[in-house]
TIRO-2110 file (N, C-alpha, C; in Angstrom, 1 decimal):
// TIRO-2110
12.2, 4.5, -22.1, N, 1, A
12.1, 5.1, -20.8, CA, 1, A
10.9, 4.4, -20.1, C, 1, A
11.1, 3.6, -19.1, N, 2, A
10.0, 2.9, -18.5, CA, 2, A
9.2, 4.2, -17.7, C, 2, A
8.2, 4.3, -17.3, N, 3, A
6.6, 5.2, -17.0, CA, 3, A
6.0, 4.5, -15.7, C, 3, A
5.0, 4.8, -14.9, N, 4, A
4.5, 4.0, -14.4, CA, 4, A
3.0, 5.2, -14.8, C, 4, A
1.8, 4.3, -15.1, N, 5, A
1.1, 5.0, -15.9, CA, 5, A
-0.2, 5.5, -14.8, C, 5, A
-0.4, 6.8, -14.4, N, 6, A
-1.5, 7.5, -13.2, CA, 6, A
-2.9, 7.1, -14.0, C, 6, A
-3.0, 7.4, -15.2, N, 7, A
-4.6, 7.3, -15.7, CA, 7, A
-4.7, 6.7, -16.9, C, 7, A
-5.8, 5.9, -17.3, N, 8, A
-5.8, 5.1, -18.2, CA, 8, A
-5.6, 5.5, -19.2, C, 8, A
-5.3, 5.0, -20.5, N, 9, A
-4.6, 6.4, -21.5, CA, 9, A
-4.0, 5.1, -22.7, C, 9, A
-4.1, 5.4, -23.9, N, 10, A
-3.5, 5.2, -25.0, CA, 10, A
-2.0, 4.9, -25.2, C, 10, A
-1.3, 4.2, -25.3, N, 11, A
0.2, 4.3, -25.7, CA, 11, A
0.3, 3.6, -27.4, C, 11, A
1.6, 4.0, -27.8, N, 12, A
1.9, 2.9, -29.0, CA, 12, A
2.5, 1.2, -28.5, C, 12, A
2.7, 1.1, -27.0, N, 13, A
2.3, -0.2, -27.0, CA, 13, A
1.1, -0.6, -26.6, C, 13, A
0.0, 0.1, -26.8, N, 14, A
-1.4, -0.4, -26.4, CA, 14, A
-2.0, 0.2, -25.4, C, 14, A
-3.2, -0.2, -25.0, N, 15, A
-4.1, 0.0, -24.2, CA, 15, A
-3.4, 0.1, -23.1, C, 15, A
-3.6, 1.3, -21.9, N, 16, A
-2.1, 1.2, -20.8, CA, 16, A
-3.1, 1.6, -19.7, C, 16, A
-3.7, 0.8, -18.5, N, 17, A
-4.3, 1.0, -16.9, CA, 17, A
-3.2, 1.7, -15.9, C, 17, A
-4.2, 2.1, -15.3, N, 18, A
-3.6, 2.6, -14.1, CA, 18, A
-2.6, 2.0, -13.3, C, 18, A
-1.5, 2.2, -12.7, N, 19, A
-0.5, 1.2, -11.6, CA, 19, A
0.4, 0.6, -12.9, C, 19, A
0.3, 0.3, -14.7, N, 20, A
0.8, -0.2, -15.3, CA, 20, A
2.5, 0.1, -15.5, C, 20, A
3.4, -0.4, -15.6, N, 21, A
4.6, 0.0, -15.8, CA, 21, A
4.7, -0.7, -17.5, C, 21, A
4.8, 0.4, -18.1, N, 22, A
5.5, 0.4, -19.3, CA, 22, A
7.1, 1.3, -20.0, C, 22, A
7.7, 0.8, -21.2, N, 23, A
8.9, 1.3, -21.3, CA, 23, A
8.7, 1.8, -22.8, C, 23, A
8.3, 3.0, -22.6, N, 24, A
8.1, 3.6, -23.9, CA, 24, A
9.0, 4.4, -24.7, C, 24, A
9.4, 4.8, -25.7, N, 25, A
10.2, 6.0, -26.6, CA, 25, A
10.1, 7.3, -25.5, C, 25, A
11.4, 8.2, -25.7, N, 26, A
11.7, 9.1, -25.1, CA, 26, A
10.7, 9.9, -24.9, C, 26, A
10.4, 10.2, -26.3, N, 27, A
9.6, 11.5, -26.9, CA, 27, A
8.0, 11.2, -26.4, C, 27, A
7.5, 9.8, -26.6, N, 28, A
5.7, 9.9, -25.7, CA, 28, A
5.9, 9.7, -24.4, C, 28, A
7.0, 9.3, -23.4, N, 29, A
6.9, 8.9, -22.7, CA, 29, A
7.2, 10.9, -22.0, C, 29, A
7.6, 11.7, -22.5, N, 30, A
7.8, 12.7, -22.4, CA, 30, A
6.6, 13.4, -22.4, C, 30, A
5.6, 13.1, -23.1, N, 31, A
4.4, 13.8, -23.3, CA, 31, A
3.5, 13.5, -22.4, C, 31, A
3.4, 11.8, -21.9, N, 32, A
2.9, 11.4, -21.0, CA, 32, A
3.1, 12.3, -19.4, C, 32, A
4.2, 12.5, -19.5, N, 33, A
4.9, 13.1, -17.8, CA, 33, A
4.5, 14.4, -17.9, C, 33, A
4.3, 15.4, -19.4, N, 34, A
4.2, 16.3, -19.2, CA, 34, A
2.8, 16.7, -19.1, C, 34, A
1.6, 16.0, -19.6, N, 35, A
0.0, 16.1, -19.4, CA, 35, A
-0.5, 14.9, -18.1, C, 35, A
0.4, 15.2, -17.2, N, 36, A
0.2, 14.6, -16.0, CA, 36, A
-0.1, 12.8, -16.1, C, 36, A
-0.4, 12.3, -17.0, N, 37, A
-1.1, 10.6, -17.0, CA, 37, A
0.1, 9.5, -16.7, C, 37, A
1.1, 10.2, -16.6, N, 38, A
2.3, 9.6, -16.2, CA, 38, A
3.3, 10.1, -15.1, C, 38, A
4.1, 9.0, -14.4, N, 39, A
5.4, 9.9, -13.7, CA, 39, A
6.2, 8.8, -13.8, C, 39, A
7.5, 8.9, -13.6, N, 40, A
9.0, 8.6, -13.9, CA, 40, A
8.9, 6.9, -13.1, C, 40, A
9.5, 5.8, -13.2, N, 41, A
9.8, 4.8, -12.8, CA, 41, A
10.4, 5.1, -12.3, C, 41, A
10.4, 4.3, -10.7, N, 42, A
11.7, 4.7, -9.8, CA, 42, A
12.0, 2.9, -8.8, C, 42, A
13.1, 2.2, -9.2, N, 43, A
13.1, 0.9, -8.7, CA, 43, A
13.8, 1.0, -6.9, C, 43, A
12.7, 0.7, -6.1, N, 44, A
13.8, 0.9, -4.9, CA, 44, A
14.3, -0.8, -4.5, C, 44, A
15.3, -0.2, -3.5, N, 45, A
15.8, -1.8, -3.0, CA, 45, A
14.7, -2.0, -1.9, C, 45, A
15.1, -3.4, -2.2, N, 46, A
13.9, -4.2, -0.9, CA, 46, A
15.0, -4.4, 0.3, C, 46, A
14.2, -3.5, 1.0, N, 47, A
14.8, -3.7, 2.6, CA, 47, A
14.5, -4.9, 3.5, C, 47, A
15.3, -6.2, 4.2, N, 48, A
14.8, -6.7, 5.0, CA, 48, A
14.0, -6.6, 6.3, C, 48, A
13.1, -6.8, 6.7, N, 49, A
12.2, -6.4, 7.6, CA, 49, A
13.3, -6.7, 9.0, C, 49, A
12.8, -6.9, 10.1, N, 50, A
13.5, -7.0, 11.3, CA, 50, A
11.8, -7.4, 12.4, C, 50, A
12.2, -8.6, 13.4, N, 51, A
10.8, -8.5, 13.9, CA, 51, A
11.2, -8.2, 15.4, C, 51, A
10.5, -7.0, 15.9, N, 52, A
10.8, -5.9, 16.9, CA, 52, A
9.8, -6.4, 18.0, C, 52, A
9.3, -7.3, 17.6, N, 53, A
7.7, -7.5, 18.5, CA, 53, A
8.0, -8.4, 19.8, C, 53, A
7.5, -7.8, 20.5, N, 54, A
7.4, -8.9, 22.0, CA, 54, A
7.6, -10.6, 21.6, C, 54, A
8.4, -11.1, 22.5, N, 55, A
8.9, -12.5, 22.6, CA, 55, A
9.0, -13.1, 21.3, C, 55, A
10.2, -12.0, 21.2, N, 56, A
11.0, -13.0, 19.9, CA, 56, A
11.2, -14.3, 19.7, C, 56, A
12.3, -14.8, 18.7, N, 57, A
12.7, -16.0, 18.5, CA, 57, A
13.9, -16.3, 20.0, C, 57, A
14.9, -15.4, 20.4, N, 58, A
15.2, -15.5, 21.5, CA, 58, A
14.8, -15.3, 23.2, C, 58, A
13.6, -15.0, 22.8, N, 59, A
13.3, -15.0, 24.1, CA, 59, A
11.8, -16.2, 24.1, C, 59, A
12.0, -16.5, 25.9, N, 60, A
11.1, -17.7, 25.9, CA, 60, A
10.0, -16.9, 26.3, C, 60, A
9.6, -16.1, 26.9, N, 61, A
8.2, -15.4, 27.0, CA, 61, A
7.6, -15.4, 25.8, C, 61, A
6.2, -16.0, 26.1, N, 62, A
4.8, -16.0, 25.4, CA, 62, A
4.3, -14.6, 25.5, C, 62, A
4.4, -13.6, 24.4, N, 63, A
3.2, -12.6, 23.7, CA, 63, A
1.9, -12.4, 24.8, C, 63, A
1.8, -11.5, 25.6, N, 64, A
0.6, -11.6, 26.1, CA, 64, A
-0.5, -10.6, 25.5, C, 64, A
-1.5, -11.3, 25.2, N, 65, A
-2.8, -10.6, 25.1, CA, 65, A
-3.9, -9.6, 26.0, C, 65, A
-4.1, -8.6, 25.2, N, 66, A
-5.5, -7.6, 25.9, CA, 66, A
-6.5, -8.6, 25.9, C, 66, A
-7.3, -9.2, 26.7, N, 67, A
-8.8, -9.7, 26.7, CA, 67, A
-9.6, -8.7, 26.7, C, 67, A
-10.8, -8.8, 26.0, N, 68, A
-12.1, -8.0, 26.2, CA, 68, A
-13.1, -8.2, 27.7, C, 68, A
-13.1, -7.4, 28.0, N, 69, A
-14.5, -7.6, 29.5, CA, 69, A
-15.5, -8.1, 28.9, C, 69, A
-16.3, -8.7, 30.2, N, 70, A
-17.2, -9.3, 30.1, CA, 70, A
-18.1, -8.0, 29.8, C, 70, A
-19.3, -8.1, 28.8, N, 71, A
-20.5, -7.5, 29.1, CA, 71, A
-21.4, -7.9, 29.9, C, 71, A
-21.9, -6.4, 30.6, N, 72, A
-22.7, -6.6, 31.8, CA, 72, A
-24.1, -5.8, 31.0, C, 72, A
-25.1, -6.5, 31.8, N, 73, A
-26.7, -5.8, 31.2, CA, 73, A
-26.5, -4.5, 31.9, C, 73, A
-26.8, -3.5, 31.4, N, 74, A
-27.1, -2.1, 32.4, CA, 74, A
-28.5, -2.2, 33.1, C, 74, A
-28.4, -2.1, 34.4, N, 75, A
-29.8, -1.7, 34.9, CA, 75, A
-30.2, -0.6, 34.6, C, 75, A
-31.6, -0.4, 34.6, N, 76, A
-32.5, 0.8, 34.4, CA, 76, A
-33.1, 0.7, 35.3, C, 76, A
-33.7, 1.8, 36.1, N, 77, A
-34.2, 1.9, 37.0, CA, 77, A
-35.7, 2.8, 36.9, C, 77, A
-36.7, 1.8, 36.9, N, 78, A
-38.0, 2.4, 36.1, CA, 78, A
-38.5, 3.3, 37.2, C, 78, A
-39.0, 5.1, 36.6, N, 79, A
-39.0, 6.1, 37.7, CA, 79, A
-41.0, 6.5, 37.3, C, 79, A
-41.4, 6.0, 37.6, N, 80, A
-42.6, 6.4, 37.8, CA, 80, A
-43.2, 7.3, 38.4, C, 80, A
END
């Protein structure tokens, strides 16, 4: 049963980190899920992206950018 492993932890195939995917026997991988250090493999499909963004590949407009303002000094006005 492949795992994907939450906290560092012992297996009988070894030393097992966090984010690791291992495929362990029914029965530890069962123990694992049930003292939380583990949860279930789950494989998704990879979705092709799509690009939604201003001046696509069909269209001839150039992307326009926000500029930043100039900074200006603040005056202070000394009150004596």
């Amino acid at each position: 049963m492949k795992i994907v492993i939450l906290r560092g932890t012992m297996t009988s195939a070894g030393n097992a980190r966090s984010g690791h995917v291992v495929d362990l026997p029914e029965v530890e991988a069962r123990i694992l899920l049930r003292s939380n250090r583990a949860s279930m493999f789950v494989e998704l499909d990879v979705v092709e992206q799509i690009d939604r963004s201003i001046g696509l590949d069909t269209s001839e407009e150039v992307p326009t950018t926000r500029k930043r303002g100039s900074k200006k000094k603040a005056m202070v006005d000394d009150v004596d």
